[in-house]
C-alpha positions, 0 to 999 in steps of 0.5 A: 373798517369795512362800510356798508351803504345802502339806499332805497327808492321809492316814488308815487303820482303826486296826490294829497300826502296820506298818513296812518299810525299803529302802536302796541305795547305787547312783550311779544316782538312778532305780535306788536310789530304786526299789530302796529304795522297793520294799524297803521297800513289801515290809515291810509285807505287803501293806498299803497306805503311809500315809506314807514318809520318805526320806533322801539323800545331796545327791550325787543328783539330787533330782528324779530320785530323788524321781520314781522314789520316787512312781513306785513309791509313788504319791500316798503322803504323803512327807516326807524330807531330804538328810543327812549319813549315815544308819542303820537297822537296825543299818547306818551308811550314811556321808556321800557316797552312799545313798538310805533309805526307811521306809514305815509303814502307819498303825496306830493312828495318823494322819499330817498333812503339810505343808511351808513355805518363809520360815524365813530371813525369818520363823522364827516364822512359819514355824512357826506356819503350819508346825504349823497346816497340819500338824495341819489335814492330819492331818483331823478329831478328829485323836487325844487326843495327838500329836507334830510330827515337824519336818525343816528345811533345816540351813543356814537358821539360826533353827532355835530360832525356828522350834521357837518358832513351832510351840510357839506353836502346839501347846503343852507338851503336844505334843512336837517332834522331827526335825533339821536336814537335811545335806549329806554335811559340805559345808555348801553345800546343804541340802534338804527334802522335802514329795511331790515339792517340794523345798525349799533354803534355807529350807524346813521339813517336818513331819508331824503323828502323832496318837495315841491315847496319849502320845509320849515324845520322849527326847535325850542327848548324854553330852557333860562339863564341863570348865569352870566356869560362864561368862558369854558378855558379847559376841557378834555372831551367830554370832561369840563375841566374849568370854567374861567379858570376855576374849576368846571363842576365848583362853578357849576353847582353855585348855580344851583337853587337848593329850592329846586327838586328836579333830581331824577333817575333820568339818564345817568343812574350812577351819578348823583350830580346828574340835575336834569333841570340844570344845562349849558346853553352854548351861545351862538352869534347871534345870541341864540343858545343850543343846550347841552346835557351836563351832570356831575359825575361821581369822582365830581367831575362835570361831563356834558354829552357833547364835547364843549370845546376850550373857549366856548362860551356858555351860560348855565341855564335851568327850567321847570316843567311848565317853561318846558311845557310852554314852547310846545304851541309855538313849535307846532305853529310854525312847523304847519304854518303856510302848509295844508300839513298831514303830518308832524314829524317832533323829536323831544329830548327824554332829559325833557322828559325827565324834568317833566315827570309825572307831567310826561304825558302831558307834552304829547298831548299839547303837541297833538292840540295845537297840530289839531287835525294834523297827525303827530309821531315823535320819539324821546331822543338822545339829542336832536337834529334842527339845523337851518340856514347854518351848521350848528343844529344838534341840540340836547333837551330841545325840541325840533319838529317838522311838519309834511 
């Protein structure tokens, strides 16, 4: 399979970080990416982009949509994803329609972008080539510290092999976050973008943020256990097939509280046992859980979104909207914490969406209340990017944050 690598640079004098976002929820591909990309131009007073982000809804057309945004930005590195709904500023804009833009001159920072194709053969790979090309676009002495920013597209799989193939490359020191790009729930096509290239089915983006100080990357979920400590003893792929010896979906709905009407439309329209309120929660060594999506199929088979592998240890968990709700404070407090932030970068999980209905918008605006003055843009996301100081670090149903 032929690979295509590409990467941007950009730098500016180093001043205070300037953000501005736009948005429109027009039909018309040219007329809403237009709207949204002066509108968010028109935030940075008069200073000249160093970089834009775009969510999408896939309903556009892509490549109309994505010529109309550089017809107004020009050559401006870009970067962005088609999503399952997004939010800033205290707005939820829902699956289905609307194009987002922030523009962000560069301030103290510099950006280095770049983008890959070959996640779905070579997760690892990908990375590796991913995270290089990155940091080589961001030039020369790029900064003391830095974080990835990393969008795939969502249905590739393979998505903690990819983060462990950019780990390779940057280190513990070097904190990754993003997420994985949606379809307005459709679970057919998902997309990145890199300038005017666009990438399905296997393609990743990333932006390299060199800084003259430390970036904090913060992820909570608020999900709770409602099970002991198991033992998955058998899986193929995405399929669980037991949990301690006895079968995978049986143990799973024993769990489930006949009180709880958390069944939704959500992600997986054909299946019946898909609970969004209801996970797995893989249990780390040190005692922390990474969620992982999972639902009943219709031949009653339990499937998760993310392989579990044999002899992983997981409990069940579940929650409700407001265990959802109450972590969204603590993430914005510790992302801006210590800084003079412009901007918060959030990625939100649409099975989070999902469990919070018609309290959907109600996220976004908690979010833009405790970032108060800061600016937020965030995107609903087919599974998340937080990793830290260790490899682990893609979530589902989590959401993860960083703030510029």
């Amino acid at each position: 399979m032929r690979r295509l690598d590409h990467a941007t640079v950009t730098s500016q004098p180093d001043t205070r970080l300037r953000a501005g976002v736009g948005y429109s929820e027009s039909a018309d591909p040219v007329e809403a990416g237009q709207a949204a990309v002066r509108a968010a131009l028109d935030g940075l007073a008069g200073q000249p982009p160093a970089l834009l982000i775009v969510y999408a809804s896939v309903s556009y057309d892509l490549i109309a949509l994505l010529h109309a945004v550089r017809g107004v930005a020009g050559p401006t590195p870009l970067v962005g994803c088609t999503t399952s709904g997004q939010f800033h500023e205290g707005r939820l804009i829902t699956p289905g329609i609307g194009i987002s833009v922030l523009a962000l001159t560069a301030g103290p920072y510099r950006f280095g972008v770049a983008s890959v194709t070959g996640v779905r053969d070579d997760p690892v790979g990908a990375g590796q080539r991913l995270a290089r090309a990155a940091r080589e676009a961001a030039g020369p002495e790029p900064g003391p510290h830095a974080a990835v920013l990393l969008l795939t597209t969502g249905l590739a799989g393979h998505q903690q092999e990819l983060l462990n193939g950019v780990h390779k490359v940057v280190g513990a020191p070097v904190p990754v976050v993003g997420g994985g790009a949606g379809d307005d729930r459709l679970l057919v096509r998902t997309c990145v973008f890199e300038g005017d290239r666009i990438y399905t089915d296997g393609g990743a983006s990333a932006v390299w943020i060199a800084a003259p100080e430390p970036l904090t990357v913060v992820a909570e979920h608020g999900w709770h256990d409602v099970s002991l400590p198991l033992l998955v003893t058998r899986s193929d792929g995405l399929v669980i097939q037991e949990i301690g010896g006895r079968p995978a979906a049986e143990v799973f709905r024993e769990h489930f509280d006949d009180d709880v009407g958390h069944e939704r439309p959500g992600l997986v329209r054909p299946a019946p046992g898909y609970l969004s309120a209801y996970a797995f929660g893989l249990i780390e060594p040190d005692g922390g859980k990474l969620i992982r999506g999972a639902y009943i199929d219709t031949d009653g088979q339990l499937r998760s979104f993310t392989p579990l592998p044999p002899y992983a240890p997981v409990q069940i968990v579940a929650c409700a909207p407001e265990d959802l709700l109450r972590v969204t404070e603590d993430v914005v407090e510790q992302a801006v914490a210590g800084r003079d932030a412009t901007v918060l970068l959030a990625f939100s999980c649409v099975a989070r969406l999902d469990v919070l209905a018609e309290q959907g918008a109600v996220e976004a605006a908690r979010i833009q209340a405790a970032a108060g003055d800061v600016t937020t843009f965030g995107f609903y996301t087919y599974g998340e990017f937080a990793r830290t100081n260790r490899v682990a670090g893609y979530h589902n149903a989590t959401l993860t944050a960083i703030a510029l």
